[in-house]
gemmi code that builds the backbone of each chain (N, CA, C; Angstrom):
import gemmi

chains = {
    "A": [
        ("UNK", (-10.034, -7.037, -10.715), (-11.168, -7.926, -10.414), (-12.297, -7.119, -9.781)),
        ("UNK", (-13.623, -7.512, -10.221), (-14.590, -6.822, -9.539), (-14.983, -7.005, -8.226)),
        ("UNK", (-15.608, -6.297, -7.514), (-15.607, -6.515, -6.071), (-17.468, -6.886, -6.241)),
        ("UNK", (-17.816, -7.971, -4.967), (-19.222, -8.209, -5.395), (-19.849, -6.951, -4.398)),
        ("UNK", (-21.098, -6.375, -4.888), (-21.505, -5.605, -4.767), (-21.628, -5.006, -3.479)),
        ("UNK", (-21.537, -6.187, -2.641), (-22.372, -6.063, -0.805), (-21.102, -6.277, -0.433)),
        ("UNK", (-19.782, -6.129, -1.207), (-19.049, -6.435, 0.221), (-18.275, -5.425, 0.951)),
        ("UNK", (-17.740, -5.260, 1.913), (-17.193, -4.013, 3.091), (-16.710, -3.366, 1.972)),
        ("UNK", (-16.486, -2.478, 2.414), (-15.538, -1.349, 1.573), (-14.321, -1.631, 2.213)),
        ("UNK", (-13.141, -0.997, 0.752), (-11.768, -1.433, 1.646), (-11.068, -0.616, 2.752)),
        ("UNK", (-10.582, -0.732, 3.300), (-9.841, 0.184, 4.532), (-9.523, 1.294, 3.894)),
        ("UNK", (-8.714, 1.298, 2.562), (-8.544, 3.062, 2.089), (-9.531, 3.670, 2.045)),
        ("UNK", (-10.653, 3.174, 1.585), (-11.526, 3.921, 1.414), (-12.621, 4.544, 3.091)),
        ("UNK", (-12.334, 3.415, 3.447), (-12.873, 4.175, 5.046), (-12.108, 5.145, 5.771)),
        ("UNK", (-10.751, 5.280, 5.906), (-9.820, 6.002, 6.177), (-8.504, 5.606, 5.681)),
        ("UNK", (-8.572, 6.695, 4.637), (-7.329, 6.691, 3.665), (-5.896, 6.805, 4.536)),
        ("UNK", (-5.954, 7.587, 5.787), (-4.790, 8.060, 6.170), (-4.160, 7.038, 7.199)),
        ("UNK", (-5.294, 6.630, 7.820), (-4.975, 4.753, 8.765), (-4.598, 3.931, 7.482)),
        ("UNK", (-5.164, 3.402, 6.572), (-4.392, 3.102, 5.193), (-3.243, 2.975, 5.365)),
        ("UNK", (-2.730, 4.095, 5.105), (-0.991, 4.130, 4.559), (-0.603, 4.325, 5.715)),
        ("UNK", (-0.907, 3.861, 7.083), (0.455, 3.328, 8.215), (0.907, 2.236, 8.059)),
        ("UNK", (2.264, 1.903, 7.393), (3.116, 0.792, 7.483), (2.834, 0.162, 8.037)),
        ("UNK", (2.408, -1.602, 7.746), (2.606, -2.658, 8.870), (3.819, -2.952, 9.280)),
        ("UNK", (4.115, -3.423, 10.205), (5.436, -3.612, 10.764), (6.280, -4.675, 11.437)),
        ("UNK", (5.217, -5.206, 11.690), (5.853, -6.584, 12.896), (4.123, -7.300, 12.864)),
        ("UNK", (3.566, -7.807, 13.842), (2.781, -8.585, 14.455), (2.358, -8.625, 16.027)),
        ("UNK", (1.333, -7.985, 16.249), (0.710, -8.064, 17.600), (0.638, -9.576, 17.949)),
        ("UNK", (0.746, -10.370, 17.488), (0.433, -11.863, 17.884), (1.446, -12.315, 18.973)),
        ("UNK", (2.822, -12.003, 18.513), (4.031, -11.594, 18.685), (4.522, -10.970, 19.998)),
        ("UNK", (3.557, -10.533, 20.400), (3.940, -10.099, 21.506), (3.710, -10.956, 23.041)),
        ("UNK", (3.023, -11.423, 22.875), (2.765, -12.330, 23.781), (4.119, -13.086, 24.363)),
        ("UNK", (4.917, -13.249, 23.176), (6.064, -14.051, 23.560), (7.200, -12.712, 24.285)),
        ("UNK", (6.912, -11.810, 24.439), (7.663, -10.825, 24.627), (7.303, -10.416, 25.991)),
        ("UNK", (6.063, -11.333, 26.900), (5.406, -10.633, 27.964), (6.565, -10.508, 28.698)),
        ("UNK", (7.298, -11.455, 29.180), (8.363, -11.247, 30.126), (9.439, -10.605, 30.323)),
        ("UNK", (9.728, -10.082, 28.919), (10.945, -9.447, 28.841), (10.489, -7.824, 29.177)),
        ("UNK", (8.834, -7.504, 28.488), (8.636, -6.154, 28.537), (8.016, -5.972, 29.991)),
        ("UNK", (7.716, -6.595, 30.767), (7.670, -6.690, 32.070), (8.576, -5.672, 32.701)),
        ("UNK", (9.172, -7.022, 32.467), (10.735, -7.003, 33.500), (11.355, -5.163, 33.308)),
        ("UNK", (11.234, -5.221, 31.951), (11.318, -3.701, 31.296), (10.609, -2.207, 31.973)),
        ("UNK", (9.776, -2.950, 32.074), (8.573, -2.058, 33.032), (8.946, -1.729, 34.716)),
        ("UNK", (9.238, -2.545, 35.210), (10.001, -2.724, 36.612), (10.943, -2.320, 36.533)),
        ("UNK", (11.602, -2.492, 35.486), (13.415, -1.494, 35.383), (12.897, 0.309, 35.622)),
        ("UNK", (12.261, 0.715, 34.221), (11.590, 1.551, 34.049), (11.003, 2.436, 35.409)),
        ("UNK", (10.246, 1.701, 35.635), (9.283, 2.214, 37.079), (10.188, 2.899, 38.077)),
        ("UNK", (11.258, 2.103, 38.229), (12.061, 1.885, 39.769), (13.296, 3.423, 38.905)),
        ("UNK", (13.652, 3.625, 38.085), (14.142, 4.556, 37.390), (13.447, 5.848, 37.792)),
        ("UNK", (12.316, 5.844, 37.280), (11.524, 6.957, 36.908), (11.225, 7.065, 38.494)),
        ("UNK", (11.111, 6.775, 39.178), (10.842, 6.969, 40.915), (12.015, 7.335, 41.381)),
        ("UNK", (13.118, 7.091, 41.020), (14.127, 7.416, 41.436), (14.622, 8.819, 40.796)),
        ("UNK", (14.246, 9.386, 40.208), (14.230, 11.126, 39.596), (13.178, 12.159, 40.583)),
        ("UNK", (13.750, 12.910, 40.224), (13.153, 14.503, 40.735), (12.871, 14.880, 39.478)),
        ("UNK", (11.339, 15.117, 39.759), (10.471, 15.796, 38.456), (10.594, 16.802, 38.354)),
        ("UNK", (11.153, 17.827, 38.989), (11.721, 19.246, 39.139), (13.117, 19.019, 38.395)),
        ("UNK", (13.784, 18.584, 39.264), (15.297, 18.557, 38.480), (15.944, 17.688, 37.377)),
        ("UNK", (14.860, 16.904, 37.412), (15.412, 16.145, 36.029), (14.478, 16.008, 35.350)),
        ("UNK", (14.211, 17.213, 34.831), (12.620, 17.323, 33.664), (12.301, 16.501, 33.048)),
        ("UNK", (13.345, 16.326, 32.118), (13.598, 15.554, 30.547), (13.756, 14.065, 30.731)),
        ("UNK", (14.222, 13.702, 31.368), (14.093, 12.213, 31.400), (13.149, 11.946, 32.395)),
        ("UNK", (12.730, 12.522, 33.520), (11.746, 11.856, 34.011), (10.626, 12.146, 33.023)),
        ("UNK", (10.147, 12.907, 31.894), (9.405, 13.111, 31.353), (9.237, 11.616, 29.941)),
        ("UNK", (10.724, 11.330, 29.816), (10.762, 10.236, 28.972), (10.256, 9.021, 29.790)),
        ("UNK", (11.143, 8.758, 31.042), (10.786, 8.003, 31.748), (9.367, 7.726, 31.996)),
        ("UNK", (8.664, 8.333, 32.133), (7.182, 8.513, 32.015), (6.736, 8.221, 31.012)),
        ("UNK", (6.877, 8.279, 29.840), (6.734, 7.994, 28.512), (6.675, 6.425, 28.162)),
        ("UNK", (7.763, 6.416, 28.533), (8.296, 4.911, 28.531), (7.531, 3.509, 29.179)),
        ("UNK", (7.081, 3.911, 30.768), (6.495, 3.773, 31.228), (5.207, 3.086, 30.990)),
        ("UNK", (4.905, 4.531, 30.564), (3.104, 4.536, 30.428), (2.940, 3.572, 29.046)),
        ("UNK", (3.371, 3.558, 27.968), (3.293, 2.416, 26.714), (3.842, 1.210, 27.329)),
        ("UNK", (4.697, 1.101, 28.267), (4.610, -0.383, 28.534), (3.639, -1.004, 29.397)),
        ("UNK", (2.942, -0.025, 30.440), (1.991, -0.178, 30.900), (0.877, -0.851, 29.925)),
        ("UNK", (0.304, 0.410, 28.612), (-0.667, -0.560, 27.884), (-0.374, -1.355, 27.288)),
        ("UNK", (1.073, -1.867, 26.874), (1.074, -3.060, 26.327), (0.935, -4.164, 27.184)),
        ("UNK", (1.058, -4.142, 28.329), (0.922, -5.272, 29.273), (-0.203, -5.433, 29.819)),
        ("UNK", (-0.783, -4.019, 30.037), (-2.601, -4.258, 30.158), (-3.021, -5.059, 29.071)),
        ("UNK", (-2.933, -4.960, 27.762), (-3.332, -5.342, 26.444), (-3.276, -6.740, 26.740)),
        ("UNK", (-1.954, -7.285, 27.039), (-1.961, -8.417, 26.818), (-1.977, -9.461, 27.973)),
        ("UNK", (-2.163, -8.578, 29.095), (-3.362, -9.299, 29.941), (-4.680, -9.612, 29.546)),
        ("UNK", (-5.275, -8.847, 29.023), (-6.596, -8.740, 28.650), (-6.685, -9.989, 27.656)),
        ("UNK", (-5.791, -10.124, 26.687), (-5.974, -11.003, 25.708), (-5.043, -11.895, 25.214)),
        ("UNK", (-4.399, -12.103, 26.355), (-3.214, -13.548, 26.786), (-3.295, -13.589, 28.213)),
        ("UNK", (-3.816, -13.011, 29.132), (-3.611, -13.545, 30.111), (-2.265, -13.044, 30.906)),
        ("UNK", (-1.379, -12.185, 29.933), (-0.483, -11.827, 30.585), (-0.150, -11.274, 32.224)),
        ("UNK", (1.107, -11.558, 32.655), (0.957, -10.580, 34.494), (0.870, -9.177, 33.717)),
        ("UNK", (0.706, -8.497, 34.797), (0.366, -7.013, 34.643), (1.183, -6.518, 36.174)),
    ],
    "B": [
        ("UNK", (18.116, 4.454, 46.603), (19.469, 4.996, 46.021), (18.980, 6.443, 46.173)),
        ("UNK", (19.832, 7.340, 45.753), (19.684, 8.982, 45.542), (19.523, 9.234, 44.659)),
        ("UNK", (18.912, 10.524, 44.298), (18.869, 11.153, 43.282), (20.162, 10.938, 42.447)),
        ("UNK", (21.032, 11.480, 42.630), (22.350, 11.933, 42.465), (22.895, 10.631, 41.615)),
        ("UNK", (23.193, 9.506, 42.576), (23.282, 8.444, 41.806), (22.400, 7.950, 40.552)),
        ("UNK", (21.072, 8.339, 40.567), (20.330, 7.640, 39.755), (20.411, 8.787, 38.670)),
        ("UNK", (21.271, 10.056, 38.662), (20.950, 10.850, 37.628), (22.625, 10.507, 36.650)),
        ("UNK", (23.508, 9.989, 37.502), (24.498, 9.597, 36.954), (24.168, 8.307, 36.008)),
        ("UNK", (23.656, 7.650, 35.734), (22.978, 6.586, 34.986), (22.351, 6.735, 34.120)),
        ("UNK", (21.546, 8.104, 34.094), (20.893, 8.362, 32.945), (21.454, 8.934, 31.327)),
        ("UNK", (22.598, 8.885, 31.399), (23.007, 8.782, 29.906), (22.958, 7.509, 29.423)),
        ("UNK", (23.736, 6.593, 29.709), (23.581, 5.503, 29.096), (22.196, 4.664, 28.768)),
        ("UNK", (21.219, 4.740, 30.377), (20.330, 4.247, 30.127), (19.490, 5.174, 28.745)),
        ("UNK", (19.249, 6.376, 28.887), (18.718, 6.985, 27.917), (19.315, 6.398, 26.490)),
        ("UNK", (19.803, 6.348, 26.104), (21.081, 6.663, 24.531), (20.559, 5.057, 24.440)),
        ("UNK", (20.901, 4.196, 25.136), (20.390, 3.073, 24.892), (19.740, 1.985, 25.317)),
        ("UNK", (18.491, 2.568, 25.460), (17.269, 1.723, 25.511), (17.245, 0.445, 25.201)),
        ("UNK", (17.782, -0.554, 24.542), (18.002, -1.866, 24.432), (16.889, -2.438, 24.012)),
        ("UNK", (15.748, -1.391, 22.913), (14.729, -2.749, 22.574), (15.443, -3.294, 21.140)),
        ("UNK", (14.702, -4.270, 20.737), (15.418, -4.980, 19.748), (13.805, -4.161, 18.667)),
        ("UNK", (14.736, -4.243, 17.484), (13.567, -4.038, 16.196), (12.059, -4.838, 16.669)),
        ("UNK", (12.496, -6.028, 16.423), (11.112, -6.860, 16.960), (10.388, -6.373, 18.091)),
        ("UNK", (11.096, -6.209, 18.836), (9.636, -5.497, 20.057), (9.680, -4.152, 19.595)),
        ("UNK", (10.355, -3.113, 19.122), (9.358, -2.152, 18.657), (8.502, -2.109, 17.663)),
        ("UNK", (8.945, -3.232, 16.378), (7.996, -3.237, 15.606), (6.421, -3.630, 15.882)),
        ("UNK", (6.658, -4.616, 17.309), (5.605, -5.253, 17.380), (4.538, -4.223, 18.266)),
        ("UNK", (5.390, -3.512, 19.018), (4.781, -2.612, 20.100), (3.883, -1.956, 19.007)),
        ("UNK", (4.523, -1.149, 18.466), (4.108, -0.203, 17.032), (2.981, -0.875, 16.313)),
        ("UNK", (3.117, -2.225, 16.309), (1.761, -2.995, 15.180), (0.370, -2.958, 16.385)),
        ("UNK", (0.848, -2.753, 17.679), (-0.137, -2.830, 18.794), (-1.088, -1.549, 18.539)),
        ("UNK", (-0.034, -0.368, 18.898), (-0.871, 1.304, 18.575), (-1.672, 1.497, 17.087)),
        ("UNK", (-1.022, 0.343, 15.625), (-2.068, 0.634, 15.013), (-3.444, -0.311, 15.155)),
        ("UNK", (-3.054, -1.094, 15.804), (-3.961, -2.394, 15.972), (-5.333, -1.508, 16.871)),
        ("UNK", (-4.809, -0.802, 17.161), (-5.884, 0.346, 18.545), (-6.081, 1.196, 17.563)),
        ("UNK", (-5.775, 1.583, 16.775), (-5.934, 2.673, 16.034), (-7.250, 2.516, 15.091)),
        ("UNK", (-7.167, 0.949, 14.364), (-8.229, 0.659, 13.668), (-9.113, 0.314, 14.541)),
        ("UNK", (-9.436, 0.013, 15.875), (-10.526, -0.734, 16.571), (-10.883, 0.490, 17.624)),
        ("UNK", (-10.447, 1.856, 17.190), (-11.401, 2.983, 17.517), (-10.568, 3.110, 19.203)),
        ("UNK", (-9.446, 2.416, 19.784), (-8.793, 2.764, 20.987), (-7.701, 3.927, 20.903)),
        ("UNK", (-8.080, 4.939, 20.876), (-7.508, 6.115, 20.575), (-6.713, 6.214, 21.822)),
        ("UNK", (-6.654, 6.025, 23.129), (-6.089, 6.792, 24.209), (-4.596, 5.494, 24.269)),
        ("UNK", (-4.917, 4.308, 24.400), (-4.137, 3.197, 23.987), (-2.705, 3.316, 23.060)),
        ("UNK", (-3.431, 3.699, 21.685), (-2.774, 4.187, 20.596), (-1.759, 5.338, 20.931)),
        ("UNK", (-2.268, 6.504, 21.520), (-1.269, 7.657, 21.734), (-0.696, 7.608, 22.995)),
        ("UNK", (-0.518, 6.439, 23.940), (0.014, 6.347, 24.637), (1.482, 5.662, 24.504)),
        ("UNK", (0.530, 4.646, 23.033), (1.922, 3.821, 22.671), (3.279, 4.831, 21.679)),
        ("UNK", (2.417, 5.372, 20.413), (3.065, 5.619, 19.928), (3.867, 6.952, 20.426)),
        ("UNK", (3.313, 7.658, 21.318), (3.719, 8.516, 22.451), (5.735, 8.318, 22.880)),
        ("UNK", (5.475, 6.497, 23.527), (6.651, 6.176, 24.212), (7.532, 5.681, 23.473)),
        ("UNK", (6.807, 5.494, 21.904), (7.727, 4.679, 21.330), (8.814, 5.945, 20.425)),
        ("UNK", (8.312, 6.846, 20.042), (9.171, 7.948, 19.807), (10.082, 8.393, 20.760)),
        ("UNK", (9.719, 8.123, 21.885), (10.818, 8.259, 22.914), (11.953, 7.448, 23.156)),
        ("UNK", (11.705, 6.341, 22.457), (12.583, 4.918, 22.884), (13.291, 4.940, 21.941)),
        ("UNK", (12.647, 5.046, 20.855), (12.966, 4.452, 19.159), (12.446, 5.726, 18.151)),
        ("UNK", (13.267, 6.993, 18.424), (13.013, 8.359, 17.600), (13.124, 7.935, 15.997)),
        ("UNK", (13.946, 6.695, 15.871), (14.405, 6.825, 14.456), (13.135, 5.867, 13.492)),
        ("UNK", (12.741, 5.630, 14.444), (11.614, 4.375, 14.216), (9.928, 5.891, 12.984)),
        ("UNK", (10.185, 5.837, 12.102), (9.382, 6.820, 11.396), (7.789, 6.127, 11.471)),
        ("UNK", (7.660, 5.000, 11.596), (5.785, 4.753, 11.754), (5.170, 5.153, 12.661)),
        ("UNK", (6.050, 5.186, 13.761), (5.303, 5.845, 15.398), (5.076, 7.511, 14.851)),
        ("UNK", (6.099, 8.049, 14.349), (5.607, 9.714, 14.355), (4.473, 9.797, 13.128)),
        ("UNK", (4.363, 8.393, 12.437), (3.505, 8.643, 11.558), (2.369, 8.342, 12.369)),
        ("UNK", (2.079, 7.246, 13.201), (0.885, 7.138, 13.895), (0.214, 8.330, 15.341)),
        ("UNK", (1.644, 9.122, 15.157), (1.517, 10.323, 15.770), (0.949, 10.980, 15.383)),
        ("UNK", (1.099, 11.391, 14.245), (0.725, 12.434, 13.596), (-0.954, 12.136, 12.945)),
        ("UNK", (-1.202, 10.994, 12.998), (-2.264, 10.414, 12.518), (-3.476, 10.738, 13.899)),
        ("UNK", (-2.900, 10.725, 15.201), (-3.589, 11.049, 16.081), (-4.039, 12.316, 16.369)),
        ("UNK", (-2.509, 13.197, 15.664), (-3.159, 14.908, 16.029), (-3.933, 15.443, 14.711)),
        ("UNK", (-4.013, 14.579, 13.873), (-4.920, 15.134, 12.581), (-6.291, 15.074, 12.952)),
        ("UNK", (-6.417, 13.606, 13.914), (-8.272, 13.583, 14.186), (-8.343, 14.398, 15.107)),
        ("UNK", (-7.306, 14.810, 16.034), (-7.476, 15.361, 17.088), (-7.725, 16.819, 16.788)),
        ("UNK", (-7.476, 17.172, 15.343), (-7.587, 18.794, 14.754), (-6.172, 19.351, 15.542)),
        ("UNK", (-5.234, 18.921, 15.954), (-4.096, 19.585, 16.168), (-3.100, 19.465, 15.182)),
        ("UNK", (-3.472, 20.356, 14.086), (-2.335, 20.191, 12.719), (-1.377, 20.539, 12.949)),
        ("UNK", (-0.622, 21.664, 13.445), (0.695, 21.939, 13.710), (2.076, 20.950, 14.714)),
        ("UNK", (0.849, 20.048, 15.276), (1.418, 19.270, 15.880), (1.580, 18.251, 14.928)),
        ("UNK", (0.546, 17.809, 14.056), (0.535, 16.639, 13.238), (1.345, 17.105, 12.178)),
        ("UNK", (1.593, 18.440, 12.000), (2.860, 18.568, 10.992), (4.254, 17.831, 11.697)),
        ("UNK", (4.731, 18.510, 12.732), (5.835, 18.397, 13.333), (5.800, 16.732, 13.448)),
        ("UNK", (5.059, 15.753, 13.869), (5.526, 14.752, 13.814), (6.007, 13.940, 12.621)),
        ("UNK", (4.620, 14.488, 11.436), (5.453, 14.231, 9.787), (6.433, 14.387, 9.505)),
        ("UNK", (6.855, 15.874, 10.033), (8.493, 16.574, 9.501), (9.190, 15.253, 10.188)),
        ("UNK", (9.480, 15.010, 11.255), (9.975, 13.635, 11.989), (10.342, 12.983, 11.211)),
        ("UNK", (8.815, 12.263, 10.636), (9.336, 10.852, 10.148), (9.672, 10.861, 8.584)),
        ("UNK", (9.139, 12.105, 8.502), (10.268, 12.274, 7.103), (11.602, 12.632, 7.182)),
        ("UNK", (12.151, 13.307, 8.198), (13.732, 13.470, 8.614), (14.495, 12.004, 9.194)),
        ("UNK", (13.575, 11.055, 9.487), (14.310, 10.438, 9.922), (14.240, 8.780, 9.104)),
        ("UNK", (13.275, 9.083, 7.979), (13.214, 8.318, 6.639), (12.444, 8.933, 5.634)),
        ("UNK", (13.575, 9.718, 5.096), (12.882, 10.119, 3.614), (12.798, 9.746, 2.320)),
        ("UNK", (13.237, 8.440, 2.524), (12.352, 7.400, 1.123), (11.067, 6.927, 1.473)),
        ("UNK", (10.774, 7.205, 2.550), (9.047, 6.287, 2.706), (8.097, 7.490, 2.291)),
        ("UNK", (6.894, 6.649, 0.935), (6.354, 7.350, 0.656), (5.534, 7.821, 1.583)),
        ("UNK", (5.069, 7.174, 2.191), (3.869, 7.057, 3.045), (4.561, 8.461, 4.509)),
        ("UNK", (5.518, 8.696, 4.707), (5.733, 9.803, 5.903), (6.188, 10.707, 4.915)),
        ("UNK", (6.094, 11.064, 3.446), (6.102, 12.405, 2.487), (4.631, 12.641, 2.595)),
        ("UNK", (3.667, 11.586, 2.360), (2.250, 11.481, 2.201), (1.865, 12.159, 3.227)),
        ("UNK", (1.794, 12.119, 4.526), (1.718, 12.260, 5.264), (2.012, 13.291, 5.606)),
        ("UNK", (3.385, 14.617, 5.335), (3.981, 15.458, 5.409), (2.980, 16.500, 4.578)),
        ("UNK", (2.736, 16.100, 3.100), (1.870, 17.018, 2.288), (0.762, 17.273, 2.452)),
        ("UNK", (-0.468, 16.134, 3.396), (-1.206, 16.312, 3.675), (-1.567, 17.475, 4.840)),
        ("UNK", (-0.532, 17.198, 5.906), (-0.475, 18.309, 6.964), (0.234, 19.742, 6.314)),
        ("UNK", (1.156, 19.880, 5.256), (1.077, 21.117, 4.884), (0.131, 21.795, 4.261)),
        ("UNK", (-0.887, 20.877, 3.374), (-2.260, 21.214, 2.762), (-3.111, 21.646, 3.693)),
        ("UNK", (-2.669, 21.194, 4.509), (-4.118, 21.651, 5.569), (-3.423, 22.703, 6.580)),
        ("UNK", (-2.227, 23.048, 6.300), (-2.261, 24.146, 7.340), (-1.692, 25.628, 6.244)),
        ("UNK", (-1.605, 24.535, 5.029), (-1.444, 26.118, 3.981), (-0.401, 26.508, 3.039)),
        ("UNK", (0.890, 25.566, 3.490), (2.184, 25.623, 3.150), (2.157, 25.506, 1.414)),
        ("UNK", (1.414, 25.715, 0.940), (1.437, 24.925, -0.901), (2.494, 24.640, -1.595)),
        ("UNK", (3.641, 25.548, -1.441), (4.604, 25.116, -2.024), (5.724, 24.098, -1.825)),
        ("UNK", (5.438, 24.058, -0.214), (5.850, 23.221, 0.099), (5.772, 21.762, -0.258)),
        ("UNK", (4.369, 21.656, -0.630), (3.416, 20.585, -0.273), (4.062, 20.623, -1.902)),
        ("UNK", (3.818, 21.304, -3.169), (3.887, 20.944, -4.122), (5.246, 20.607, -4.785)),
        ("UNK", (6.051, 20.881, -3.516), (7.806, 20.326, -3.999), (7.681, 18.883, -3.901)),
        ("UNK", (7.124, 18.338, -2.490), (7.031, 17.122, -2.267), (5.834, 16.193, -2.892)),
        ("UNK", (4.745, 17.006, -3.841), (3.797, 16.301, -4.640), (4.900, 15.839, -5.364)),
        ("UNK", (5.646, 16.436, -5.858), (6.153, 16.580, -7.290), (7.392, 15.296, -7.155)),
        ("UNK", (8.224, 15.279, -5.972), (9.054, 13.958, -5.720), (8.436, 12.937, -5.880)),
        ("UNK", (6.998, 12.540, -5.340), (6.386, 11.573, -5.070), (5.722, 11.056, -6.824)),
        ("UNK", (5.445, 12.432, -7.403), (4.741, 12.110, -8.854), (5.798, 11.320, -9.611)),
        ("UNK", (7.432, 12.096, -9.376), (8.517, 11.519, -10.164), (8.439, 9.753, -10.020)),
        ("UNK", (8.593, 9.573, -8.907), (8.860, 8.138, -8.320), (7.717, 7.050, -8.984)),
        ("UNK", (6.056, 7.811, -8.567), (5.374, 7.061, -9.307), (5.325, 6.234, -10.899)),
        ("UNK", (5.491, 8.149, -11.564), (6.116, 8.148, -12.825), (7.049, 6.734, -13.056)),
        ("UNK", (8.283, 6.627, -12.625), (9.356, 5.852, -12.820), (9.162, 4.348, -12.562)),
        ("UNK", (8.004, 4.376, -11.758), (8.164, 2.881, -11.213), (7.973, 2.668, -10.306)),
        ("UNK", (8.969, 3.819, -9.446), (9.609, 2.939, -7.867), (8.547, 2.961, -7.023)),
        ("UNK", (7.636, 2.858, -7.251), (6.160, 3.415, -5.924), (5.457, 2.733, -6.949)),
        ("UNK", (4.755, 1.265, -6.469), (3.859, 1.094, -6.991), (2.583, 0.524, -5.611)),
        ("UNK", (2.714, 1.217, -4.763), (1.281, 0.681, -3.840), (0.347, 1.457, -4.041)),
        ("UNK", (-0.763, 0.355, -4.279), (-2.034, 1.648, -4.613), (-2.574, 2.421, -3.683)),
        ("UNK", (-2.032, 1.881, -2.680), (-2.798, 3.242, -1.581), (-2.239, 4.036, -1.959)),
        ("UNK", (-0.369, 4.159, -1.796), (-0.331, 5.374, -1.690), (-0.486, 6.283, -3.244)),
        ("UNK", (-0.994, 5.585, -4.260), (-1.400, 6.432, -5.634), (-1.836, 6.809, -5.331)),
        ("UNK", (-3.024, 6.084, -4.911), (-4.700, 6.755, -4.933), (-4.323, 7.994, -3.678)),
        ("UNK", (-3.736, 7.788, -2.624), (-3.311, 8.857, -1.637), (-2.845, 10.182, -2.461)),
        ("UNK", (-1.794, 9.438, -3.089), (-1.215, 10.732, -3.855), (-1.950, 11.501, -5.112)),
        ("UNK", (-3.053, 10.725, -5.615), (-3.875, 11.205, -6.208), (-4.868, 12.377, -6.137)),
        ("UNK", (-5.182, 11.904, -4.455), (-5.885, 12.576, -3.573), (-5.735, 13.877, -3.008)),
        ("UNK", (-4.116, 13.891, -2.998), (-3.462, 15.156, -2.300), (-3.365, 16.103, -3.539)),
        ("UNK", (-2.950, 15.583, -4.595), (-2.655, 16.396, -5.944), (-3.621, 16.947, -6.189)),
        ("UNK", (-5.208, 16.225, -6.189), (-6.589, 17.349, -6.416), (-6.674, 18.249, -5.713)),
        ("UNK", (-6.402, 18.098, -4.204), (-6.350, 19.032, -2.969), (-5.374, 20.394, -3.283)),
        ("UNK", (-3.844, 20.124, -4.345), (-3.342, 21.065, -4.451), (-3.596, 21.961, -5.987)),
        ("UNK", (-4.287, 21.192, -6.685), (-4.598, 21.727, -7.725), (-6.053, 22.631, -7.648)),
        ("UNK", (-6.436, 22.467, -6.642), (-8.120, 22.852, -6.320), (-7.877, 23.798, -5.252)),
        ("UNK", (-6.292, 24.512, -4.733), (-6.520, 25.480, -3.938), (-7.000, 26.755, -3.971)),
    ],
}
model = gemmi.Model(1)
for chain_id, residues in chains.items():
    chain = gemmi.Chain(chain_id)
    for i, (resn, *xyz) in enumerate(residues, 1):
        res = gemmi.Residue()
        res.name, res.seqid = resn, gemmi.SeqId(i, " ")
        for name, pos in zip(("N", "CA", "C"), xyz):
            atom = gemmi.Atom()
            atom.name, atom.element = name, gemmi.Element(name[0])
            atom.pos, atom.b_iso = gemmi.Position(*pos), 0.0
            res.add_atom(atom)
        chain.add_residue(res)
    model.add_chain(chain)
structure = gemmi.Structure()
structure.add_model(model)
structure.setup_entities()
């Protein structure tokens, strides 16, 4: 089918390589998840405080990891549910 | 608590993280959701932790690797391809992904073993999304034009 002349260009064509990342689930979706990834976050936190960044490189380094993405997902969805943070 | 105690815990907690598919998938739809709306620091924070949580999970090292390509860190954006192609190598899209970062850091033959899987598949059938044709279209001029 033809495309009418004025309209956006498609996403491959603006960036081919964002393109082909798999969709996967639903950001909508998460909202219903605020509490559990919370709670997750507080597990997390109280973990990762409880390591020596000297002596336990590797997992406090995950721990940190871990962390910090649940952090922006809960910023996120404060911002745009209202979620606690 | 102590150190000591809290380092005795860390196998299990590590090994199993306890998210369910659904929250990583969804976490994961978040980092690309940032990805298209230009939140780059967001994005590599997520897909950052989610390789940590969920290694086997191949879209995060793809959205990894998607971060060190703009970022001009190819050797890094290789290594996360190699990832998510080791840890799903039927998805076209983390071979795609793999050939592109060997094209650009030089590997050709490499790149043209894995053109050549991806051409078969097309060939046959089993791959019919047009992105990734036109992707694979894309990469094949790149290796024919070296």
């Amino acid at each position: 089918m033809r495309r009418p002349l004025f309209s956006a260009p498609d996403a491959f064509s603006l960036s081919p390589l964002l393109a082909l990342l798999p969709v996967k689930g639903r950001i909508g979706s998460l909202a219903a998840l605020t509490s559990s990834l919370y709670a997750r976050y507080e597990k997390v936190q109280a973990l990762r405080r409880e390591l020596n960044p000297e002596l336990d490189r590797d997992p406090y380094r995950r721990f940190s990891s871990e962390e910090a993405m649940l952090k922006q997902v809960l910023d996120w969805l404060t911002l745009h549910h209202g979620g606690r943070s | 608590m102590s150190g000591k105690s809290a380092r005795e815990r860390l196998g299990s907690e590590i090994v199993k993280r306890g998210y369910s598919d659904e929250e990583i998938a969804n976490i994961y739809e978040l980092a690309r959701f940032s990805l298209e709306n230009g939140d780059w620091r967001r994005a590599e924070v997520i897909a950052g932790g989610l390789v940590e949580v969920a290694p086997e999970f191949s879209p995060a090292w793809l959205a990894l690797s998607y971060i060190h390509i703009q970022n001009k860190e190819y050797d890094s954006a290789l290594q996360a391809a190699q990832q998510a192609v080791r840890v799903d190598h039927e998805s076209p899209q983390a071979v795609l992904f793999l050939i592109a970062c060997l094209l650009t850091t030089g590997d050709y033959n490499a790149a043209g073993t894995y053109l050549g899987e991806i051409g078969e598949k097309i060939e046959s059938g089993a791959i019919d999304d047009p992105n990734v044709i036109r992707f694979y279209r894309a990469q094949l001029a790149r290796f024919q034009s070296r």
